[in-house]
Structures are given as structure tokens and as C-alpha cells.
N, C-alpha and C positions, 0 to 999 in steps of 0.2 A: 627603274625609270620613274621619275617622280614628273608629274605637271600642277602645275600653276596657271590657273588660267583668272583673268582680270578685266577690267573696262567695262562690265555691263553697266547698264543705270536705265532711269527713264528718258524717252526721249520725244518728240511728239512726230505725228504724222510727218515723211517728207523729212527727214533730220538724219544725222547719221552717228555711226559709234565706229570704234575700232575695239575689239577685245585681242587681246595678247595672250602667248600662251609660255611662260618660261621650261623650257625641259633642261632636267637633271640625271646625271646615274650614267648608268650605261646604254648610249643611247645611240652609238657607233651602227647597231643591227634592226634601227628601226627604219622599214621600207618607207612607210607610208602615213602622213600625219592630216590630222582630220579635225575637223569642227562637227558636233553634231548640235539635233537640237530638239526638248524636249517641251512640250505646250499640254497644260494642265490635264488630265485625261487622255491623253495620245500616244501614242509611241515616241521612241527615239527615232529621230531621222537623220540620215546626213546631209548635212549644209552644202560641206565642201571636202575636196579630198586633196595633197599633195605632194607627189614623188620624191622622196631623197635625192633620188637619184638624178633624175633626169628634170624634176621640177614641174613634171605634168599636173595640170589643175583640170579637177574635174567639178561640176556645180550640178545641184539640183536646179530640177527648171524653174521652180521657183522662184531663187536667188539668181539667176543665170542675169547678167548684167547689171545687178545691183549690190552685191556683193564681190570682194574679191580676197580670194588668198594668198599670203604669202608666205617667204619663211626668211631670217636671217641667220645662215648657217654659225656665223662667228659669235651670234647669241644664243644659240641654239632656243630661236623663240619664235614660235608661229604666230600667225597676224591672223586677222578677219575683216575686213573693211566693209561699212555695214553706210551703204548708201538708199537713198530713197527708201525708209525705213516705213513698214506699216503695221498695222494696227494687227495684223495676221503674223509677223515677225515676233509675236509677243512669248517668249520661250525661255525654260534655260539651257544656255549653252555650255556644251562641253566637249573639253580638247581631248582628244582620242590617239594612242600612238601606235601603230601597228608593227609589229615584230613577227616578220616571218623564219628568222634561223637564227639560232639553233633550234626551235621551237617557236610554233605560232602564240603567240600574247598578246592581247589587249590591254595599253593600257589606258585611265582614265583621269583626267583633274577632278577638281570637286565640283565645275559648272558654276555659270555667272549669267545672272539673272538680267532679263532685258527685257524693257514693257514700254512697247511703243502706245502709247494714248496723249491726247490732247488735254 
């Protein structure tokens, strides 16, 4: 499974972005597709998360109403809509695609830079 993930840039306080995420390969047995996010010194964290299957969206409270996921099955391409954007939202993000069978896998894009400042 390969991903591509895009759309970052700068943006200012209060603005918003969409980043996209194209997936490749074999990608038939991935459960669960994800946005994460990583800010200079800190961990990775999850943004957001999305069921193949049934389409469940789960959000960090942080993002919870300002952010939203989605996916388009017939692009095989996750979305992130990135509303009321702040100065704390400043991260790189990266597209995560979870594979539970045959075996559990992680995989990862290469992350797209986002810097909310005025």
C-alpha cells in the first residue's frame, strides 16, 4: 500500500486547508484510514480516524468540529477538511492506513506540512 498525501501550506489564523490522501496497492484489507499529526518536538497524534467499512469517524477533541474526514471510495482517496484553523494546528500531517488481516500493518505517507500563522 502506498499513500500520497497533499494540500498542506500556510494558512493564517481562522482559514482553512483540505489535505488529500491518494492510496495505491493493495488496499482491498485496509480496516481503517487515518490522519495523524506531528508538531515540532511532540509526538504523533491522531487527528482523525475512518472505517472502511461502515464509514465511522472518530476526532480528537481538539479537532472535534473543526476538522472533518472523509474518504471517496472510487478514488481511493482520504480527505481532511481543516476549518477554523489555528496557530496550535501547526503540524505535519500524515496519512496512516491500518491493515488488520492477514496481518496487522501500519502504513504511512510521507506527511504534509501545515503552519497556521498570520
Amino acid at each position: 500500500v502506498q499513500l500520497q498525501a497533499s494540500g498542506g501550506g500556510l494558512v493564517e489564523p481562522g482559514g482553512s486547508l483540505r489535505l488529500s490522501c491518494a492510496a495505491s496497492g493493495s488496499i482491498s484489507n485496509i480496516a481503517v484510514m487515518a490522519w495523524y499529526r506531528q508538531a515540532p518536538g511532540k509526538e504523533r497524534k491522531l487527528v482523525a480516524g475512518i472505517t472502511s467499512s461502515s464509514g465511522y469517524t472518530r476526532y480528537a477533541d481538539s479537532v472535534e468540529g473543526r476538522f472533518t474526514i472523509s474518504r471517496d471510495s472510487a478514488k481511493n482517496t482520504l480527505y481532511l477538511q481543516m476549518s477554523s484553523l489555528e496557530p496550535e494546528d501547526t503540524a505535519v500531517y500524515y496519512c496512516n492506513a491500518a491493515q488488520m488481516v492477514p496481518f496487522e500493518h501500519d502504513y504511512w505517507g510521507q506527511g504534509t506540512q501545515v503552519t497556521v500563522s498570520s
